[in-house]
N, C-alpha and C positions, 0 to 999 in steps of 0.2 A: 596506472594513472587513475586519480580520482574522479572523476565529474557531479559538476553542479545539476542536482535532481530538481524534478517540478514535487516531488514528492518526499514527506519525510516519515519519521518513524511515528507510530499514532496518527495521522490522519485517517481519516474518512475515506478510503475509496471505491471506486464504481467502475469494474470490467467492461470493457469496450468492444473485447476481441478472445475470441480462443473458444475451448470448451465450456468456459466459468462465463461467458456473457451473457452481463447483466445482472450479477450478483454482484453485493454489498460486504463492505467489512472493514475490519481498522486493521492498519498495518503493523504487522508486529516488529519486522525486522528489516533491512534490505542491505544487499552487495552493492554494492557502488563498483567495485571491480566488474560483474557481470552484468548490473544492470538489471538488477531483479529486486524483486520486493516476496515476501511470504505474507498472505495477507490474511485475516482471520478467516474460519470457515470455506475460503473459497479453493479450487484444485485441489481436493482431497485425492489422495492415492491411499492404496494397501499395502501396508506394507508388512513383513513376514518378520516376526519377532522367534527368538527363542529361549527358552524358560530361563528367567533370571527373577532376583532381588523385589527389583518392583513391579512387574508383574510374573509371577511364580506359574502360571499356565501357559505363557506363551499363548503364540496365535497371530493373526491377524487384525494390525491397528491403523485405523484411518487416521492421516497426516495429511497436516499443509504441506504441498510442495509450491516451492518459487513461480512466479508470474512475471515474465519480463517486464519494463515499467513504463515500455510504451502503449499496454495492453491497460492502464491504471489511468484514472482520472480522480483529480479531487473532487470531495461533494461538499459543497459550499454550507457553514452553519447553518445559516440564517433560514434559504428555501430547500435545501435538503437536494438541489440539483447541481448536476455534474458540470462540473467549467473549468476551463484552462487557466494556465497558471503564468502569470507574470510577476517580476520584479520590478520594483520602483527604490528610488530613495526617500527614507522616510524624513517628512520637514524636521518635526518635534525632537527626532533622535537621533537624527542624521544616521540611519542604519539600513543596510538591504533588504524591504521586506518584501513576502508575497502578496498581492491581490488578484483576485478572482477580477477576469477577464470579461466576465458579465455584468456584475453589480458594481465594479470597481473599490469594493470590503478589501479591506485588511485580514489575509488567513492567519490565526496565529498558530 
């Protein structure tokens, strides 16, 4: 089953919780099944490669792994800080968008 996320692909966000709190990044990808996101830079792990194609020496390479996405906050354009995420309907377009629960902005 799907669910509707506070968060999407390329946003902004700002770890809340876990090992990675309080680092920054844009989202590259996210499960919607599991409820995770991989987000730039943030949760690197090691991981154990062996000699192939594109890299021909093997070894050991740092990788995003997944960050559940109740650990994820949006960071709003405008002042660069973290806020919750609401839906509204939009007047001009009659369309579901997000706004930040602070400034009351439009996320796009």
């Amino acid at each position: 089953m799907q669910v509707k996320l506070h968060i999407k692909k390329g946003d902004s966000v700002k770890v809340i919780a876990g090992d990675s709190k309080n680092q920054e990044g844009k989202v590259l990808s996210i499960d919607r099944v599991k409820s995770r996101a991989i987000v730039e830079g943030v949760n690197l792990v090691s991981k154990h490669t062996k000699p192939n194609s594109k890299s021909p020496q093997g070894g050991i390479v740092k990788q995003e792994a997944s960050v559940h996405i109740s650990n994820l906050m949006v960071i709003e354009p405008g002042t660069g800080k973290a806020t919750r995420v609401g839906r509204k309907l939009d007047d001009k377009s009659n369309k579901l968008v997000r706004y930040s629960k602070k400034t009351g902005e439009v996320i796009k």
